[in-house]
Backbone bond lengths (Angstrom), bond angles and torsions (degrees), N, CA, C in turn:
res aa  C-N    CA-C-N  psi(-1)  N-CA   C-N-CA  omega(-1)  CA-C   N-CA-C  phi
1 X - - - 1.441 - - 1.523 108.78 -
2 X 1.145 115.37 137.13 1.423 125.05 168.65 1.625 141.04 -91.94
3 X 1.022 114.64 115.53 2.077 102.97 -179.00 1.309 112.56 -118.67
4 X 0.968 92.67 135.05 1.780 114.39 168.92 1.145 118.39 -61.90
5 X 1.639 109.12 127.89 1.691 98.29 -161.95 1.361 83.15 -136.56
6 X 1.328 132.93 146.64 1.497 144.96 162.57 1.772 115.17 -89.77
7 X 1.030 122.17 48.49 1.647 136.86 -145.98 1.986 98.48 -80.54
8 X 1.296 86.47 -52.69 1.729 86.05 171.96 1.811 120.18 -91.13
9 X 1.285 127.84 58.17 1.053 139.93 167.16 1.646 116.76 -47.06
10 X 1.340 100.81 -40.60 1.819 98.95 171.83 1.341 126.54 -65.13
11 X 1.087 103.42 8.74 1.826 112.54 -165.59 2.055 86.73 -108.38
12 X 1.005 115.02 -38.32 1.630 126.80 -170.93 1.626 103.60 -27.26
13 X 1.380 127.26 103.02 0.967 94.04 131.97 1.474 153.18 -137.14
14 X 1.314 105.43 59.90 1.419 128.82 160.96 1.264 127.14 94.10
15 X 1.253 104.83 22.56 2.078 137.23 -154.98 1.747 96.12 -76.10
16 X 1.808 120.02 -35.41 0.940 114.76 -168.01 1.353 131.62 57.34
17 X 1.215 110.40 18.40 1.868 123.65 154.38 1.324 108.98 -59.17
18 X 1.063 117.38 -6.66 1.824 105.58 -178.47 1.647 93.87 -83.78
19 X 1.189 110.17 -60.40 1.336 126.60 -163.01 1.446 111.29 -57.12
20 X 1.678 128.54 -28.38 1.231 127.71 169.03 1.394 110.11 -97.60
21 X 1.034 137.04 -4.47 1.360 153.41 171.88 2.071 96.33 -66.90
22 X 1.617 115.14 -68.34 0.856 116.73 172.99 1.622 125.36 -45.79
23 X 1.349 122.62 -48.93 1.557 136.97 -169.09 1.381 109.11 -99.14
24 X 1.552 114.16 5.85 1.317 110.46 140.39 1.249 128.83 -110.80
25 X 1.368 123.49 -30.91 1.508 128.20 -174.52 1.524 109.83 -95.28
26 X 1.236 121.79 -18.94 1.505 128.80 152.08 1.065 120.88 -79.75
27 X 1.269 116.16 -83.37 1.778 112.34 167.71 1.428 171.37 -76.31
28 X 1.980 72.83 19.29 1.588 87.88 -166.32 1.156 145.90 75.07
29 X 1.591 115.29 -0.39 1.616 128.80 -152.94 1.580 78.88 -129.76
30 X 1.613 117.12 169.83 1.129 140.46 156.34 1.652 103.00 -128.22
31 X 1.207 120.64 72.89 1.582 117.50 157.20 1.594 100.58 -157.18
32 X 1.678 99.01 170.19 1.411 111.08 -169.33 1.504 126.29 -49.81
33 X 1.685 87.54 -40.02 1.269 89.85 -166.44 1.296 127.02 -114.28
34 X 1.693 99.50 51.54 1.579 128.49 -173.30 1.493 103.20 -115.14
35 X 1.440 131.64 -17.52 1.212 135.36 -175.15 1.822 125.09 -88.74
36 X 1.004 124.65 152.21 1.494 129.75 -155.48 1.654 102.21 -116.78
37 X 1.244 131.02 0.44 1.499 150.93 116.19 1.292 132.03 -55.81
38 X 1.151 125.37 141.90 1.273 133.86 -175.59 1.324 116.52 -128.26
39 X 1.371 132.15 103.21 1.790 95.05 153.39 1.194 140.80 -140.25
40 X 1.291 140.17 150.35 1.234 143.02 -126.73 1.566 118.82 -141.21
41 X 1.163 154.77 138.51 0.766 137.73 135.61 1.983 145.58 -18.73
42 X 1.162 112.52 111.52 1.626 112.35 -178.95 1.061 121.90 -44.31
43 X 1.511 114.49 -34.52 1.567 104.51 -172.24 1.570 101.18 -172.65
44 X 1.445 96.55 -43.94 1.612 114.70 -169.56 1.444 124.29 -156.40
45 X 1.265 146.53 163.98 1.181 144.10 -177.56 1.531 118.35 -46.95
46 X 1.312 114.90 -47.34 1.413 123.62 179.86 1.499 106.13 -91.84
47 X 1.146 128.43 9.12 1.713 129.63 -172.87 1.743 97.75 -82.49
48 X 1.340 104.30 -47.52 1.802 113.92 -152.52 1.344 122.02 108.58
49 X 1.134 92.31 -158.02 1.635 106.80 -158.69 1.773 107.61 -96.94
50 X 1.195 125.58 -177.06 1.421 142.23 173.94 1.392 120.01 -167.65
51 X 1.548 119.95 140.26 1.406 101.41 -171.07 1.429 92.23 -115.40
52 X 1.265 119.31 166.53 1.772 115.29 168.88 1.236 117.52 -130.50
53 X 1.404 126.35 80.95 1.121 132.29 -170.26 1.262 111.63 -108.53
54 X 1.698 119.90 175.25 1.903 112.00 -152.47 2.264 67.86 -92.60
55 X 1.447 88.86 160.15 1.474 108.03 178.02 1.597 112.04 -94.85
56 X 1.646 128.01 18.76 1.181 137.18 -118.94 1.659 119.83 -28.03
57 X 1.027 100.97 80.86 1.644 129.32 140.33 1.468 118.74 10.73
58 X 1.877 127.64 89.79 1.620 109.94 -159.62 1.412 95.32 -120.60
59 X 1.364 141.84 65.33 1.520 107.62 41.91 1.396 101.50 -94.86
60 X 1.351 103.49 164.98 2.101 124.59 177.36 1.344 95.71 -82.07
61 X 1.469 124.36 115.18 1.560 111.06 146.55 1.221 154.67 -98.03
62 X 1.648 81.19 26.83 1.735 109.35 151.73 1.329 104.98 -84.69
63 X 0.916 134.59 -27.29 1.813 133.10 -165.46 1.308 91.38 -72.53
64 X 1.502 125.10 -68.25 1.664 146.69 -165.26 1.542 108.22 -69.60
65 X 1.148 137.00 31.60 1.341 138.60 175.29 1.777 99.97 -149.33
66 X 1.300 131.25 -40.48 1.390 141.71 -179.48 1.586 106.42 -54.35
67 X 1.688 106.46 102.46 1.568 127.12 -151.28 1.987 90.25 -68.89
68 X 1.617 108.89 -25.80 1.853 103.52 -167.86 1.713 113.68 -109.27
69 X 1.642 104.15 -2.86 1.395 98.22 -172.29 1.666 122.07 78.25
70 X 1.260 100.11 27.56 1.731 118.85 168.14 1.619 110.47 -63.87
71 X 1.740 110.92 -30.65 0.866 91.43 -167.19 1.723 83.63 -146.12
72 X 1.419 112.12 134.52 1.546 123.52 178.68 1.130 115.49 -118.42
73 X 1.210 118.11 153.43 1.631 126.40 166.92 1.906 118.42 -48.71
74 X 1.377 88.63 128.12 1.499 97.06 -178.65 1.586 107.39 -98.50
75 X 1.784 120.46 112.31 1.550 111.69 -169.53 1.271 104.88 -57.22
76 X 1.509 121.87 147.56 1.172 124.53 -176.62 1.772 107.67 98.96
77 X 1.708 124.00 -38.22 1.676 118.18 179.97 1.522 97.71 131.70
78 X 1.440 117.65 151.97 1.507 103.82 172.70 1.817 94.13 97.09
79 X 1.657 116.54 157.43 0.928 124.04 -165.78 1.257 111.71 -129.45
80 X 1.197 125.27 164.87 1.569 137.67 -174.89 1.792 93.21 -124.40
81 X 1.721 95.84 132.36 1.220 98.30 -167.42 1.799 110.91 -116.53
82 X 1.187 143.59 72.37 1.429 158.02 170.31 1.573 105.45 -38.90
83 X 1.292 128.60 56.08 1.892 118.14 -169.91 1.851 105.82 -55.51
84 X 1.710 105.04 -43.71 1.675 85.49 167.52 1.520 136.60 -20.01
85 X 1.759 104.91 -42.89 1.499 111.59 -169.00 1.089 104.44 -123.17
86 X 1.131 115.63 34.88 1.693 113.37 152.63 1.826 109.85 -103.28
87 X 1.357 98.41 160.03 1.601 109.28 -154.00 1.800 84.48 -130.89
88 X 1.403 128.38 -1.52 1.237 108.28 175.22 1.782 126.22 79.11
89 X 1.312 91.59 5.80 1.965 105.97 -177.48 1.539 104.80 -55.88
90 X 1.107 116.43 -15.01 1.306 112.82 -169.05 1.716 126.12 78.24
91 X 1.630 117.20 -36.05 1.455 124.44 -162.37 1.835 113.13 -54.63
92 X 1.510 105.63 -34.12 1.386 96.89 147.50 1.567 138.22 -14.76
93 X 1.404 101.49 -86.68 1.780 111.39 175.69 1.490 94.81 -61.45
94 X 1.351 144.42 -80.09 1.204 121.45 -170.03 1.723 139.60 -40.54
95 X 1.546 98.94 -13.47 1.990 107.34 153.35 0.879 103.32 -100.71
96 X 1.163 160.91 -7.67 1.776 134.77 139.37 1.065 136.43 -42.32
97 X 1.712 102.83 108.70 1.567 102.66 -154.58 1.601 109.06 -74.95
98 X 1.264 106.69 -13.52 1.436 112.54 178.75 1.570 117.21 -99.69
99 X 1.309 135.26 24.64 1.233 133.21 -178.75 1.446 103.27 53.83
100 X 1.231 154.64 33.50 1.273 150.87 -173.59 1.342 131.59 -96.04
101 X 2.319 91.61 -7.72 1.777 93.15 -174.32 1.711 96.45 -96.61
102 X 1.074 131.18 159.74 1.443 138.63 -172.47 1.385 110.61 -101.47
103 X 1.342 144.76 153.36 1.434 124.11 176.32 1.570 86.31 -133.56
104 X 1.552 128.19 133.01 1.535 123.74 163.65 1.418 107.74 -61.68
105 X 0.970 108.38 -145.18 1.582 134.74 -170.61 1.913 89.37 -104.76
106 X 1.177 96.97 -34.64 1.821 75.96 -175.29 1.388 103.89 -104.68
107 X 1.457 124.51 26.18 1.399 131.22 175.70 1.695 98.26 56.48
108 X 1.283 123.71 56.74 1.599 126.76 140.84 1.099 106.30 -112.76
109 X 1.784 99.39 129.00 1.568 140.16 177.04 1.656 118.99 -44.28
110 X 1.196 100.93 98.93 1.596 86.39 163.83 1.729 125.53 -112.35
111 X 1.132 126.51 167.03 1.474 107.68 -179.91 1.513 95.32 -161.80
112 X 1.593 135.46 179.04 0.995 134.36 155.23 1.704 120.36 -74.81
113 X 1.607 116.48 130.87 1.468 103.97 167.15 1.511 122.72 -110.19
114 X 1.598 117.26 33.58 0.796 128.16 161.86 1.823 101.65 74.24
115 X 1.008 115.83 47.52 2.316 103.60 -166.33 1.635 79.11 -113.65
116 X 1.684 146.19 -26.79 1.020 97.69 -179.72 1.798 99.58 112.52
117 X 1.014 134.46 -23.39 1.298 141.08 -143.42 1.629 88.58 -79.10
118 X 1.240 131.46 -40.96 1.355 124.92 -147.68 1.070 97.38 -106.87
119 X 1.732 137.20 -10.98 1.559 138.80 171.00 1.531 104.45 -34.31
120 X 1.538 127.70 -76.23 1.283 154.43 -127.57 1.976 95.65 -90.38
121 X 1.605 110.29 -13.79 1.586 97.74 -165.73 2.176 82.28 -118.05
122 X 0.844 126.41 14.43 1.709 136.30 166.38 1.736 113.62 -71.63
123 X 1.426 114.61 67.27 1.295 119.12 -166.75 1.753 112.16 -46.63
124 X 1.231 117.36 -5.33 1.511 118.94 -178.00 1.282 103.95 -144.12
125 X 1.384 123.38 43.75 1.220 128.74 154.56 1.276 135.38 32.94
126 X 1.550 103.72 56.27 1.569 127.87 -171.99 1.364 110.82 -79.47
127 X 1.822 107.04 -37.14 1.899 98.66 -157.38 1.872 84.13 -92.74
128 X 1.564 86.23 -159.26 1.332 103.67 -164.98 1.828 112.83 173.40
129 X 1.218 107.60 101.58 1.550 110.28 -171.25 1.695 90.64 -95.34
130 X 1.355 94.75 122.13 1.516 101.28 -173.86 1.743 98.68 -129.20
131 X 1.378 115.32 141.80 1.602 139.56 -172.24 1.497 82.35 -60.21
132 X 1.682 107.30 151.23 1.361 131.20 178.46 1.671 98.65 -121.94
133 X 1.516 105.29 94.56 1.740 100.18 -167.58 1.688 108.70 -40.93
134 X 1.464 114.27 146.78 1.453 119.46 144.84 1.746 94.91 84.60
135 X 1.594 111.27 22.76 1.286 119.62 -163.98 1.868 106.21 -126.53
136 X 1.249 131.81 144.27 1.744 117.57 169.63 1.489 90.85 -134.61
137 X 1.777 106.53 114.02 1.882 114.75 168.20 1.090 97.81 -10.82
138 X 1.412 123.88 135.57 1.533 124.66 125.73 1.561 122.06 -147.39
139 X 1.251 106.68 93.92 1.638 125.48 -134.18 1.344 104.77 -145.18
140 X 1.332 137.80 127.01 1.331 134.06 163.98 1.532 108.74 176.96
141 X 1.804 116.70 166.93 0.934 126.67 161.43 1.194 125.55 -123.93
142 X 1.394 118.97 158.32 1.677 139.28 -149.13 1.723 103.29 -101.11
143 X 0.935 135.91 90.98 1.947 105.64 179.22 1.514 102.74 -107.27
144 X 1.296 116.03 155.17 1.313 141.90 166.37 1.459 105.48 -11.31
């Protein structure tokens, strides 16, 4: 199994190709707030960058609060994302202990599923999908 790790953060600088990289090549959308990356500022202009990605969670307590099963436990941590059967309740992002689930404007869920998509478009080579020993991917999302 694989996780997305933001390990070189000092290299960031704040271009947000990860984040449209994700909400287009994952989700089909081209806007901000379609992506399962985040990034943000540390503190201040001269601080740097920060990424906010789900830490995948073993157990997820976004998985364990989701009233339809939109979103399930991924073996190994990390979530499996079904958008068919999500209803948009929101309670998801509010058990994320890390702020990591996204809500649009029409309150659909976004989060990271760990696939990797936004590694390869990181012009200074911040992320990094690195093997989770004793683990085999099994990770993805469902759309409409």
């Amino acid at each position: 199994m694989k996780i997305l790790r933001a390990s070189r953060m000092d290299r960031c600088i704040g271009c947000h190709s990860c984040s449209m990289a994700c909400a287009r090549q994952v989700h089909k959308k081209f806007s901000w707030s379609a992506a399962g990356i985040r990034i943000g500022s540390s503190g201040g202009i001269t601080t740097g960058f920060e990424a906010r990605v789900c830490l995948a969670c073993d157990p997820a307590p976004c998985a364990k609060v989701c009233p339809t099963g939109a979103y399930s436990q991924r073996k190994g941590g990390g979530v499996i994302v079904k958008m068919k059967l999500c209803i948009q309740c929101g309670k998801c992002a509010e058990a994320c202990p890390v702020d990591a689930i996204y809500l649009d404007e029409k309150d659909k869920p976004y989060v990271c599923i760990h696939c990797g998509q936004c590694v390869e478009f990181c012009p200074h080579n911040c992320l990094e999908l690195r093997e989770k020993q004793g683990h085999v991917r099994r990770g993805g999302i469902e759309n409409d």
